[in-house]
OpenMM code with the backbone's topology and positions (N, CA, C; nanometers):
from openmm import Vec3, app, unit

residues = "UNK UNK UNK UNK UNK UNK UNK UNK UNK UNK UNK UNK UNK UNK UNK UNK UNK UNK UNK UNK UNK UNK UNK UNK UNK UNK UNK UNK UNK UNK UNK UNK UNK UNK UNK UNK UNK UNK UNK UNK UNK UNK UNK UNK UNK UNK UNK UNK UNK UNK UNK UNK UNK UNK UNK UNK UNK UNK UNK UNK UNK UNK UNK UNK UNK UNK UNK UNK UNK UNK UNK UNK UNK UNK UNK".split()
positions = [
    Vec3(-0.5181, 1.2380, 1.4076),
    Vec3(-0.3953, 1.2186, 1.3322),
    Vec3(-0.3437, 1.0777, 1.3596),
    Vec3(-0.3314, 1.0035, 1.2284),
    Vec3(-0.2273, 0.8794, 1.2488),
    Vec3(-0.1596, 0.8602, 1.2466),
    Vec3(-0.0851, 0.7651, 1.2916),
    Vec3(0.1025, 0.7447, 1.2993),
    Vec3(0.0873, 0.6242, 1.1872),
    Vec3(0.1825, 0.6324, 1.0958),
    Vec3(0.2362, 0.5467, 1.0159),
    Vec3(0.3734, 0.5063, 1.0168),
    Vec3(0.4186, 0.4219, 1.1560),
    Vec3(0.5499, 0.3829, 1.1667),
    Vec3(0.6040, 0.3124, 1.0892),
    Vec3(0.5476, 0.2374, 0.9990),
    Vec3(0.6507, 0.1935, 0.8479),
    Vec3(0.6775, 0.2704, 0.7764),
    Vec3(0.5622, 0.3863, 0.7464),
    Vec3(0.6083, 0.4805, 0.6341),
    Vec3(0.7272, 0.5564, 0.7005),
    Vec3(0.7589, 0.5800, 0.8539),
    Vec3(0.8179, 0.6833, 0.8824),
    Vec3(0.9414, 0.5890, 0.9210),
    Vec3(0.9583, 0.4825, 0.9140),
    Vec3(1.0837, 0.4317, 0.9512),
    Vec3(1.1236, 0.3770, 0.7927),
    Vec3(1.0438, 0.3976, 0.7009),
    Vec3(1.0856, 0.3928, 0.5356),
    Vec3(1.1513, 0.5316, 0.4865),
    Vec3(1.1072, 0.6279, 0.5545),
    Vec3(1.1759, 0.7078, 0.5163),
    Vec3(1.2738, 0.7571, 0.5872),
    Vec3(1.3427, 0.7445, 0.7305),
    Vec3(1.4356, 0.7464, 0.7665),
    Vec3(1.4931, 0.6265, 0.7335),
    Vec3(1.5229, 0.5660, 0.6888),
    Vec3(1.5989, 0.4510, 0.6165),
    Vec3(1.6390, 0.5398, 0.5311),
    Vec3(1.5448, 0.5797, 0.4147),
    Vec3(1.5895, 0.6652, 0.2875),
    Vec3(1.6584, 0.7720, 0.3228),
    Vec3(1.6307, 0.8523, 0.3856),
    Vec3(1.6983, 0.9530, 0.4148),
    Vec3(1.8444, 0.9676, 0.4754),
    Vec3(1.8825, 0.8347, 0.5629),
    Vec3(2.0409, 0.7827, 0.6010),
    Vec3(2.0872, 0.7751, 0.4747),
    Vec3(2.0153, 0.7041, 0.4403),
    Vec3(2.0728, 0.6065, 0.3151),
    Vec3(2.1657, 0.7237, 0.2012),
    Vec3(2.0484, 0.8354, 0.1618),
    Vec3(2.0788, 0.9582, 0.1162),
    Vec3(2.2095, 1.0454, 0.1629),
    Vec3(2.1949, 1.0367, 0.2695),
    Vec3(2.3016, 1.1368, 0.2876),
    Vec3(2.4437, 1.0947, 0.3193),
    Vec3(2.4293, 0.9143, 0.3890),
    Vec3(2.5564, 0.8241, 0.3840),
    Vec3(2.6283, 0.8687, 0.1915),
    Vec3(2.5281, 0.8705, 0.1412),
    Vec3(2.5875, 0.8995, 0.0082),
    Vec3(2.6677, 1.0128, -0.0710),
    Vec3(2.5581, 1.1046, 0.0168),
    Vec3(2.6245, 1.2453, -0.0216),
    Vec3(2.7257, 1.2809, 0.0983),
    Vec3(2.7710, 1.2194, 0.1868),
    Vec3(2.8930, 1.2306, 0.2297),
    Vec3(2.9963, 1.1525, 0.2141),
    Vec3(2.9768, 1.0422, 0.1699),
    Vec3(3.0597, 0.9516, 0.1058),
    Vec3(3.1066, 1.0110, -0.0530),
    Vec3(3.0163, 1.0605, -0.0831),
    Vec3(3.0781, 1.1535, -0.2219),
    Vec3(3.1415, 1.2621, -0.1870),
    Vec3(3.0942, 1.3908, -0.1173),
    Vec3(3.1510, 1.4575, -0.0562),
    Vec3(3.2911, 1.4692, -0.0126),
    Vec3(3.2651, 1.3922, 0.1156),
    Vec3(3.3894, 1.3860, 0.1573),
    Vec3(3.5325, 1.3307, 0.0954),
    Vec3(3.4713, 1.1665, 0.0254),
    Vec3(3.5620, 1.1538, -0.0523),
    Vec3(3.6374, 1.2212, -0.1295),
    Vec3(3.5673, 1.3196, -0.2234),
    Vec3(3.6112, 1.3732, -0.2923),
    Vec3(3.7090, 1.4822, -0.2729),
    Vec3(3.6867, 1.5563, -0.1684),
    Vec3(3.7372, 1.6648, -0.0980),
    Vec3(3.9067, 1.6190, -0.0702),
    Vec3(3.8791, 1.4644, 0.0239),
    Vec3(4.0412, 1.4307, 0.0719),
    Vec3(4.0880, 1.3579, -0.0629),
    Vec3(3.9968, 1.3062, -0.1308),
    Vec3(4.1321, 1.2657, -0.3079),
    Vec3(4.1698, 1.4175, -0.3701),
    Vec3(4.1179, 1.5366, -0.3712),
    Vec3(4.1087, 1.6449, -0.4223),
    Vec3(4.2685, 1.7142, -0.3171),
    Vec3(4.2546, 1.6741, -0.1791),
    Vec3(4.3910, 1.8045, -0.1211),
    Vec3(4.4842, 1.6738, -0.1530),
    Vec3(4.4661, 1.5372, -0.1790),
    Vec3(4.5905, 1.4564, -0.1949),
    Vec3(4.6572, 1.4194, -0.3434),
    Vec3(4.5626, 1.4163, -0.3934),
    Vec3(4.5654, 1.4076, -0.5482),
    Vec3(4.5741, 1.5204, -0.6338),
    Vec3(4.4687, 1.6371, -0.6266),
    Vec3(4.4449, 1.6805, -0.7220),
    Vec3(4.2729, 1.6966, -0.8011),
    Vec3(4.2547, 1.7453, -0.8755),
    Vec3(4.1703, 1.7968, -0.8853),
    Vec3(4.1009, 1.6404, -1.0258),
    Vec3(4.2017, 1.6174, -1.0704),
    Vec3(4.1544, 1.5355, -1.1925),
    Vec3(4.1432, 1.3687, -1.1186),
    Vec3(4.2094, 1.3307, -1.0057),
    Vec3(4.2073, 1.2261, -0.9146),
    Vec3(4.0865, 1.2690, -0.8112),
    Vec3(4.0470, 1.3495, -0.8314),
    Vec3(3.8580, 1.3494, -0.7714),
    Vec3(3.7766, 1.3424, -0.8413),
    Vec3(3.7440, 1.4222, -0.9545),
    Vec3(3.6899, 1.4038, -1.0716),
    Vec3(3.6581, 1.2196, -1.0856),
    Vec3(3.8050, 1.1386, -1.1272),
    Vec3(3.7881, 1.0220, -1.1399),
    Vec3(3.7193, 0.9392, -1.0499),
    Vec3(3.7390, 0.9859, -0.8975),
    Vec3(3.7239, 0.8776, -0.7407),
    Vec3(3.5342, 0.9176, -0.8083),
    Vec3(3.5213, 1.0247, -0.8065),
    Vec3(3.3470, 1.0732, -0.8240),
    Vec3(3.2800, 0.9571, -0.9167),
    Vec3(3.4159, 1.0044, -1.0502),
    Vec3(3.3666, 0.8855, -1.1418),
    Vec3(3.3180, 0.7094, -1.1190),
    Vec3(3.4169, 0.7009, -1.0298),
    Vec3(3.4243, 0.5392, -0.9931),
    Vec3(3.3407, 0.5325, -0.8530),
    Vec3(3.3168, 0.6123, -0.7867),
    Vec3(3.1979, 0.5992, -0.7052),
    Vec3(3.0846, 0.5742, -0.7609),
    Vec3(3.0389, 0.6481, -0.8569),
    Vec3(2.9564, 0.6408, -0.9042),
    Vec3(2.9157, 0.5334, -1.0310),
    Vec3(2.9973, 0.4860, -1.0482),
    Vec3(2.9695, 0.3414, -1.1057),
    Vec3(2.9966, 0.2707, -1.0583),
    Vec3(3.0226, 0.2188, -0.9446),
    Vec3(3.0281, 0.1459, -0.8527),
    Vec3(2.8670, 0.1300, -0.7828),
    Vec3(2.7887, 0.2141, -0.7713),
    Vec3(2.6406, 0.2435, -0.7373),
    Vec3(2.5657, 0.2225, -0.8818),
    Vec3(2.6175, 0.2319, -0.9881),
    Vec3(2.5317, 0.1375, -1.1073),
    Vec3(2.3972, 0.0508, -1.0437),
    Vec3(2.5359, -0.0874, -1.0367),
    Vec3(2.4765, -0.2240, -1.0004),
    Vec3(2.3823, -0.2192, -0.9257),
    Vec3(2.4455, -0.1092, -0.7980),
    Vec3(2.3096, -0.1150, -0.6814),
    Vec3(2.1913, -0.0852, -0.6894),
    Vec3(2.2099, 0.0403, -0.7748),
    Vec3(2.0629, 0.1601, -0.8254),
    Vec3(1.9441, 0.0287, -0.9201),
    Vec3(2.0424, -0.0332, -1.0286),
    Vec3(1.9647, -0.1538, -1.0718),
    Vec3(1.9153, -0.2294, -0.9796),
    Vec3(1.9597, -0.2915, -0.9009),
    Vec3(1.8756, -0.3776, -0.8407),
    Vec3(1.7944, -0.3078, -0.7436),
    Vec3(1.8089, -0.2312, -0.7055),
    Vec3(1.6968, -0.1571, -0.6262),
    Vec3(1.5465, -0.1466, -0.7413),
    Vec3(1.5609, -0.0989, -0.8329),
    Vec3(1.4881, -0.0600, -0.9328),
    Vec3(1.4291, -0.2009, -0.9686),
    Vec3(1.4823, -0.3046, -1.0264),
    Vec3(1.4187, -0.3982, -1.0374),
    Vec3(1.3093, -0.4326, -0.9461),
    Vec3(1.4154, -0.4916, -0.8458),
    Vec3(1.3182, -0.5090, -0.7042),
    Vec3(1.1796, -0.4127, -0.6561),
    Vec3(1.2135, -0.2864, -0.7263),
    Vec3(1.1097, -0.1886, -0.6860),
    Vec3(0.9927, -0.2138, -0.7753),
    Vec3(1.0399, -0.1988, -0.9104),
    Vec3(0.9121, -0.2883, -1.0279),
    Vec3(0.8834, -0.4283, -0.9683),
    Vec3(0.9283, -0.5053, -0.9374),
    Vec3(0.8853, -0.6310, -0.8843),
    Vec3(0.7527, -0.6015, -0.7940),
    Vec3(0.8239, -0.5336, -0.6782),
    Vec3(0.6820, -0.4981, -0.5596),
    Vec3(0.5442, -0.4271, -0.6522),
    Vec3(0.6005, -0.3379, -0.6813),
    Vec3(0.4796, -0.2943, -0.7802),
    Vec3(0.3966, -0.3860, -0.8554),
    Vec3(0.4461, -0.4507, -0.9437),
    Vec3(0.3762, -0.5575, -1.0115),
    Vec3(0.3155, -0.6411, -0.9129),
    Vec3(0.3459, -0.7206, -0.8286),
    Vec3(0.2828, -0.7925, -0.7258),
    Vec3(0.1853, -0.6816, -0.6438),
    Vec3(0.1593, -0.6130, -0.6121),
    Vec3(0.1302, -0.5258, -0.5569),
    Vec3(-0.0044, -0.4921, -0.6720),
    Vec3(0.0187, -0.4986, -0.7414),
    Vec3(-0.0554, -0.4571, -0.8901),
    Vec3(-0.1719, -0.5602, -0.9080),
    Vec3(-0.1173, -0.6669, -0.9289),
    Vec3(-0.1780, -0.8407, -0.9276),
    Vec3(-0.2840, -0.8361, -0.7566),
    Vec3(-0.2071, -0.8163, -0.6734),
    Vec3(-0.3098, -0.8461, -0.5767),
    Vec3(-0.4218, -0.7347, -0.5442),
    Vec3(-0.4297, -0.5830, -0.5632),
    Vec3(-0.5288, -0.5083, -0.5634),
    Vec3(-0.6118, -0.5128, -0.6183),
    Vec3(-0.5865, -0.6076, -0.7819),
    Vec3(-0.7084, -0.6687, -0.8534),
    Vec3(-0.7515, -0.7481, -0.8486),
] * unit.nanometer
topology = app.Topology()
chain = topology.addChain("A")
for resn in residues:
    res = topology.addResidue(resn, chain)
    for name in ("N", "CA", "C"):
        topology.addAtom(name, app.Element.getBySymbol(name[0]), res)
């Protein structure tokens, strides 16, 4: 059996990364929800989440980028 310590420190990266999110949604939502209301979480969800637009794009780009290079040099 091999150890693949990039793959496994790529995916604990991802996996923080993941759940920093889903508690940052979470939670957020929960304390705008007992302070606000139900339609002032709804919105915070809303604006969280386009606020992560921009990011999700450039991840994605960047991710086609590696690929393509990645693509170019295996051939």
């Amino acid at each position: 059996m091999s150890r693949d310590l990039r793959k496994y420190a790529s995916q604990t990266t991802t996996r923080l990364i993941l759940g920093g999110l889903i508690l940052l949604l979470a939670v957020g939502a929960v304390l705008i929800y007992f302070n606000y209301g139900i339609g002032a979480a709804v919105m915070g969800i809303l604006c969280i989440l386009g606020g992560l637009v921009p990011i999700l794009l450039i991840i994605l780009v960047l991710n086609l980028m590696e690929w393509i290079v990645r693509k170019e040099i295996d051939e």
